[in-house]
N, C-alpha and C positions, 0 to 999 in steps of 0.2 A: 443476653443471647450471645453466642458466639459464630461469628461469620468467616470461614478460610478464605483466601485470594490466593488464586493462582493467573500469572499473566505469562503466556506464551505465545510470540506472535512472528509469521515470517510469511512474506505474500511471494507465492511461486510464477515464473515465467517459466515454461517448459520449452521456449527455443531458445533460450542459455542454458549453453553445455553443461556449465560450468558446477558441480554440486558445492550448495551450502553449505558447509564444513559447523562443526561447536567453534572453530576460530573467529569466524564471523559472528555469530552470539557473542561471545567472550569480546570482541573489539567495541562493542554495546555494553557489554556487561551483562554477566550471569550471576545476578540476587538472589541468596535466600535466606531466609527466616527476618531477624529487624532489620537487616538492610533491606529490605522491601522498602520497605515504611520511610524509612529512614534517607534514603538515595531518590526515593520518588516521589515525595510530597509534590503539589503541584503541578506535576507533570502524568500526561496522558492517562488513560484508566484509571490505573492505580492513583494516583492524585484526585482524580474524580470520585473516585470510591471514597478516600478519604474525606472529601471534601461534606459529601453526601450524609458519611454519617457523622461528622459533628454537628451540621446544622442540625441533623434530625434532634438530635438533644436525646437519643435514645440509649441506654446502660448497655452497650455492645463490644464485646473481647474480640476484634479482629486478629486472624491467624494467617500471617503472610506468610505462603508454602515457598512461591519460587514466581523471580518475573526474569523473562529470558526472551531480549529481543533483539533482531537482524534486521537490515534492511534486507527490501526484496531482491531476491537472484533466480538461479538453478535450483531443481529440485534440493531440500536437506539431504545430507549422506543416511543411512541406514542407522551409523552409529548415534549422530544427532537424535532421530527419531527414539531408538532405543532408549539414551541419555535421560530424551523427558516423559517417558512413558515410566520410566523408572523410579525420575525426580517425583511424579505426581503421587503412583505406588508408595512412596518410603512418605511422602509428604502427609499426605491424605490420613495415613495409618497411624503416623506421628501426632498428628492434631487429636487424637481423642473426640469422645462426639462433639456434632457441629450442629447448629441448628437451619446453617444454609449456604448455598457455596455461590460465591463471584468467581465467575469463570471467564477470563479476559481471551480470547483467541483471536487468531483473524478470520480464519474461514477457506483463504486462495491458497491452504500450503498442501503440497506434494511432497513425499520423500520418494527415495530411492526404492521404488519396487511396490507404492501406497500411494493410492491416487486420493483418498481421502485420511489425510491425517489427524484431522480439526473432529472426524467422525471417532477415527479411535482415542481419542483424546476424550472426551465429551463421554464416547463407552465406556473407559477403564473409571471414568469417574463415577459413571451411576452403578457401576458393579459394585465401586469399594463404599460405597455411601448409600445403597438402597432406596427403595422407592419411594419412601415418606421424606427423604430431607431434598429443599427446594434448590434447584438448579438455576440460577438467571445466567445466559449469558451473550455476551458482549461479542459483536464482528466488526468487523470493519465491511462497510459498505461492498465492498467488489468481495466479498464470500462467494463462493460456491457452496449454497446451500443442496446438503444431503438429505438421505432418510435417516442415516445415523445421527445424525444432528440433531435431527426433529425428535426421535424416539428418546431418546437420552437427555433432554432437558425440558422445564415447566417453563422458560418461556426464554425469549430471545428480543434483545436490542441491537439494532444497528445506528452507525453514524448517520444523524441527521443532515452531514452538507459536506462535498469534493469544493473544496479541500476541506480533511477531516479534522472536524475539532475535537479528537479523542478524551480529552477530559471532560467533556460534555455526553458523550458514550457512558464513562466510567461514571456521573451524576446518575444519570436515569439508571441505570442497570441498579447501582446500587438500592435508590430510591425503589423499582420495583420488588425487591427481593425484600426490602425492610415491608414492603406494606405488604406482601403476601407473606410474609413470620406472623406481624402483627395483628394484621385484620384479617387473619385467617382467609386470604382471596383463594379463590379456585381458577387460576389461568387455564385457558384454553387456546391452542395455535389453530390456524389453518392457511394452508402453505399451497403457493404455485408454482408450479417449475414451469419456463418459460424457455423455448428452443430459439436462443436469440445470444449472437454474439454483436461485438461493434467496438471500433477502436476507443480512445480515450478522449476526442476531441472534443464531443457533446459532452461530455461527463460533469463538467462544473454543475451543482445546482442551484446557482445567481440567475440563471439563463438558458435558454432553450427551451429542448424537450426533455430536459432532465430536470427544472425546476417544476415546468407542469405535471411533473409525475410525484417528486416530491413533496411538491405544495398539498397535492388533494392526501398525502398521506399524513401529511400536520394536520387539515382538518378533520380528517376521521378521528384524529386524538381529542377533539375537542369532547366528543364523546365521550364522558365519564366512566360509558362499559368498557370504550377502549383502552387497554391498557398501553399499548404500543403498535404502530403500522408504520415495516421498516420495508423499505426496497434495497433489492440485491443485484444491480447489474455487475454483472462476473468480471472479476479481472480479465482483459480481455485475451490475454495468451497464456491460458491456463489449458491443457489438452489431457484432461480427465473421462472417464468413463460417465460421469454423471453431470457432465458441466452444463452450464446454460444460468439464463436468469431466473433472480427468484422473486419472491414476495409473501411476505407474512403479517398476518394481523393477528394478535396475543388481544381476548376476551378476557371479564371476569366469568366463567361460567356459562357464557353465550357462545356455542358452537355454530349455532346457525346465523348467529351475527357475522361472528368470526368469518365464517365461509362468504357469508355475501359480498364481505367487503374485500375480502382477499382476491372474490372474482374480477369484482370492481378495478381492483389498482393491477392485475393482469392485462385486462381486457385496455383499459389506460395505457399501459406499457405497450400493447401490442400495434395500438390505431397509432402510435408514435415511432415504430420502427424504422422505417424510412428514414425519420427525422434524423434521428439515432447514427444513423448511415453516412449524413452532411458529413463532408469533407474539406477545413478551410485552410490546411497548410497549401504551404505554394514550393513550386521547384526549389532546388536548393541555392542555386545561383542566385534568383530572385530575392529568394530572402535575405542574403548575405548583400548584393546590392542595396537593398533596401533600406537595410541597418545602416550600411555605412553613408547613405545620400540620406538619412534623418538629422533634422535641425537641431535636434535634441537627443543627447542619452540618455539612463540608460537605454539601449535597445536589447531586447532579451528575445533569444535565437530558443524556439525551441527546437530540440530536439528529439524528433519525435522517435524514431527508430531504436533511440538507444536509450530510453528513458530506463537511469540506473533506480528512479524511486516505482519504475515498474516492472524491475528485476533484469533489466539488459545490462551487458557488460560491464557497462563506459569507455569501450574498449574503441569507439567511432573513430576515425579520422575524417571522413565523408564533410564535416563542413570546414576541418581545416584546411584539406586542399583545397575548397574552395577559396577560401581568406588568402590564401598565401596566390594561386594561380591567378585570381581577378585582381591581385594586388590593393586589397583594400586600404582605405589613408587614417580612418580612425582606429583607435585601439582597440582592438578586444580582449576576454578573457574566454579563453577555451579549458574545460576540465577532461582530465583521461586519469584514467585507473591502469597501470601496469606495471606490478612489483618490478619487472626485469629492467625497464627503465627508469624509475627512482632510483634504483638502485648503482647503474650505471650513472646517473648524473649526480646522483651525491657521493661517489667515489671521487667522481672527478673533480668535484669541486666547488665552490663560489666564486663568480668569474671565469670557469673555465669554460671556452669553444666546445661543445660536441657535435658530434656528426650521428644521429642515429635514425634507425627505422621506428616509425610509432604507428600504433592502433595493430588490430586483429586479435590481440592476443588471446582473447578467450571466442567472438566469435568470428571464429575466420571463415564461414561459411558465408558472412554477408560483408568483412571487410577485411582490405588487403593493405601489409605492412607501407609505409609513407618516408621516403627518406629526406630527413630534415636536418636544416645544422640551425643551432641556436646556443647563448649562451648562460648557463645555468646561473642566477640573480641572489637563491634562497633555498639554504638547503634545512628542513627542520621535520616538523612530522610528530608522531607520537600522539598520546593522551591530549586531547586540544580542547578548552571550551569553547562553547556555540551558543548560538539563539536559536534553538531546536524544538517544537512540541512535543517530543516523546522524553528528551531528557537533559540533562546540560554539557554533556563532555561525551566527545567517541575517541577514540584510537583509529587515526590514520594510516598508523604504520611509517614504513619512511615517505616522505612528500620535500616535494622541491618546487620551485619555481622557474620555468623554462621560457625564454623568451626568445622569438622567433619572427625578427623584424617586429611586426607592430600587432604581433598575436604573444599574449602574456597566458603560457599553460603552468595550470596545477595540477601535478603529476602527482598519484598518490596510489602507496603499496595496497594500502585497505581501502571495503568500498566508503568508508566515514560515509558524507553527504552528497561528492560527487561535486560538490562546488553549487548546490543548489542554496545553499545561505550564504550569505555574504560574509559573516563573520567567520567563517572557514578560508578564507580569503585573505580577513584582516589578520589572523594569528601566522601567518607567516609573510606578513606587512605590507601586504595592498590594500589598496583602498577600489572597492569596485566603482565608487559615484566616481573616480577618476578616467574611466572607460567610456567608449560611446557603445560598443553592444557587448554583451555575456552572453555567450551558450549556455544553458540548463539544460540538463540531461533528466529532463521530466516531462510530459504530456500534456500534465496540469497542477502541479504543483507548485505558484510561481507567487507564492502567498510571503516569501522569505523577501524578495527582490521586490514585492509591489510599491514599497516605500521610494525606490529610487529610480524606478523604472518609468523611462516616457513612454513605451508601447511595446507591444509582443507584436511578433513573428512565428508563426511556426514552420517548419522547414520539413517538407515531405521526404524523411530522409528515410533508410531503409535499415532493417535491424531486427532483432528478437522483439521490439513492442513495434514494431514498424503500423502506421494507420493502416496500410495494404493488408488486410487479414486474411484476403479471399486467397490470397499467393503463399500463404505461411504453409509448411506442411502436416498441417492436422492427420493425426491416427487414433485418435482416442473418444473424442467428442461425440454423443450420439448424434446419428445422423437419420431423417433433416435437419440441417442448422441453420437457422435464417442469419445474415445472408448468403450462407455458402451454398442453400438451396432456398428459392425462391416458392413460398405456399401462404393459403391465407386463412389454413385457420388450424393455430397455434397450439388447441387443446386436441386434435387430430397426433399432434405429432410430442405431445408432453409424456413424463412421466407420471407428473401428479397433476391433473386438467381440472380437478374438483369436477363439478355438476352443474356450472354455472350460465347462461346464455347470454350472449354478448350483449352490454348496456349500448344503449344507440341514444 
């Protein structure tokens, strides 16, 4: 049998101004044809897909079209969008027949003037492929699931657990598309749209109200009819015409299974919204305190406002004037994204004094430039390897080392990782177990640092992913949106409510 892969994935924040450029793809890297295969063994989807079909032990000709991936920002530019609407067209047409497609996407991306992109993508596919060849494909968890989505594939996987283990995505998808080629299955979806946003800080599903929502959806898999039950809490600063939470259970052939359970893990999500709502960052001062009067490093500062792996700038300064004004005694490491200042500090030098403004650069409508003097330690950047789940090397662009009394910043031209791995750190020669706290510029993503870290903090700070949702300026989002309007019964105010009565 012959199976194509296509992987394109970029999760949108729509209060960064800023548009996703193809330079950002390209700083990741844009694969096609055996450099698929070849650059992404072992890593995320496409690694899982591979992984998938050798164990099956099945005679399968994999046809890698194109993997093209960004970290999250600002909407893609138009040109972007075009790019791989393109890519897939030329790809798709090139492959000759196929007898099934792995469709790798994430689900939360926006372009430029396309509030569902992940829908026209998933369209042009089943245009050029017809209605008999089978479609599985793969999200990441925080999707904003569509109707185009739904109508244009035979069935859909999401990541089983925040933080995501994409290669585990790229397993199962694979695995369901080989057993619906081979055992001729008959997939069936049935799909909830849920009118429910919430910041990112319940989101792990180790704990809370997000494991109780995810657990009962691994048990419904024990069921043999069921093929998959994925939950889709929406990236939470996504301001789309269609957004809100979803949930999907994929049958063999049982529609009315399908639906019961789909109500089920709805009606689950909804008696947990509130929960959903908990709020455990603290002032910012507090937390910066905090960190520095700990017996033990690491201390890992989140920061929630600017969380770059949930498409905010990096552009924060908001806890470095904290660090620098409360005059903290332990070291920290603070990360910022600002081409215009790498740039200026690696002109200047190694060892040389600068005097400059930092932060705002991209969102200045929630932070204002910071004038600081420090002395530049390390100046380097470029093509770097990492300990990264999605791949092993990104392009930072130019990156320096700015030290600032007893706050050690990595200033870097590309969004790379934002300083959310530590081995982005050691390539241009620190060592983070040397620190008492690190800023991460992530919400929930602190699965890089868990190894060296004594304790998290997260730090109520303000920003494009800011936890304050209710204060973001939403224009797009159907409305009502729980919480931004307060109701109690959720299939009142849905697109897609099914028929179901709420389980008690």
């Amino acid at each position: 049998m012959r199976i194509a892969v296509i992987h394109i994935a970029q999760e949108t924040n729509d209060f960064n101004p800023k548009l996703t450029t193809l330079n950002d793809y390209r700083s990741f890297g844009i694969l096609e044809g055996a450099e698929v295969f070849e650059t992404m063994r072992g890593y995320g989807q496409v690694g899982g897909y591979l992984q998938a079909v050798e164990d099956s032990g099945l005679q399968v000709e994999s046809v890698p079209i194109i993997r093209a991936y960004s970290l999250a920002g600002g909407r893609i530019s138009r040109e972007a969008f075009e790019f791989f609407q393109e890519k897939i067209r030329e790809g798709l047409t090139a492959a000759g027949p196929i007898d099934g497609l792995a469709l790798q996407l994430h689900g939360a991306c926006a372009a430029d003037g396309v509030d569902d992109v992940e829908g026209a993508q998933v369209e042009l596919c089943r245009s050029l492929l017809g209605k008999d060849v089978p479609i599985v494909l793969g999200l990441d968890h925080h999707a904003n699931v569509t109707r185009k989505i739904i109508d244009n594939c035979d069935a859909i996987v999401g990541h089983r657990t925040q933080p995501h283990d994409t290669f585990d995505t790229g397993v199962i998808g694979a695995e369901l598309l080989l057993r619906i080629i081979t055992e001729k299955l008959e997939p069936v979806m049935a799909w909830r749209k849920i009118p429910l946003v919430s910041h990112q800080e319940q989101f792990l599903t180790s704990q809370g109200p997000m494991k109780i929502w995810f657990d009962r959806a691994r048990e419904m898999e024990k069921d043999p009819r069921v093929l998959q039950a994925s939950n889709y809490p929406m990236q939470p600063w996504l301001d789309v015409a269609e957004g809100g939470w979803s949930t999907i259970v994929v049958t063999n052939g049982d529609q009315a299974l399908a639906e019961k359970l789909a109500d089920e893990l709805a009606d689950l999500c909804w008696s947990l919204r509130d929960a959903f709502q908990v709020r455990e960052a603290v002032p910012v001062d507090e937390a910066v305190l905090q960190a520095d009067a700990a017996e033990k490093g690491v201390v890992i500062i989140s920061d929630t406002g600017d969380t770059v792996f949930g498409g905010a700038g990096g552009d924060s300064n908001v806890i470095l004037e904290a660090m620098l004004r409360l005059g903290i005694k332990g070291k920290a490491l603070v990360p910022m994204i600002s081409p215009a200042a790498a740039h200026k500090l690696a002109a200047a030098g190694e060892g040389a004094e600068v005097t400059l403004a930092l932060g705002g650069d991209t969102a200045d409508n929630f932070f204002q430039p910071l004038e600081v003097t420090g002395i530049v330690r390390k100046v380097g950047g470029g093509v770097v390897k990492i300990d990264y789940n999605q791949q092993s090397e990104v392009d930072i662009g130019c990156a320096v080392i700015f030290e600032i009394g007893p706050v050690t910043m990595l200033i870097t031209e590309l969004r790379g990782v934002a300083g959310n791995v530590p081995s982005i750190y050691r390539v241009m020669g620190v060592e983070p177990k040397d620190f008492q706290m690190a800023v991460l510029k992530t919400a929930s993503n602190f699965q890089y640092f868990a190894p060296i870290a004594s304790r998290l903090i997260r730090a109520d700070t303000r920003g494009p992913g800011q936890s304050d949702v209710m204060t973001l300026p939403w224009r797009r989002v159907p409305r009502p949106m729980y919480p931004l309007e307060h109701f109690d019964d959720w299939r009142a105010h849905s697109s897609q409510p099914g028929e179901g009565v709420l389980q008690r």
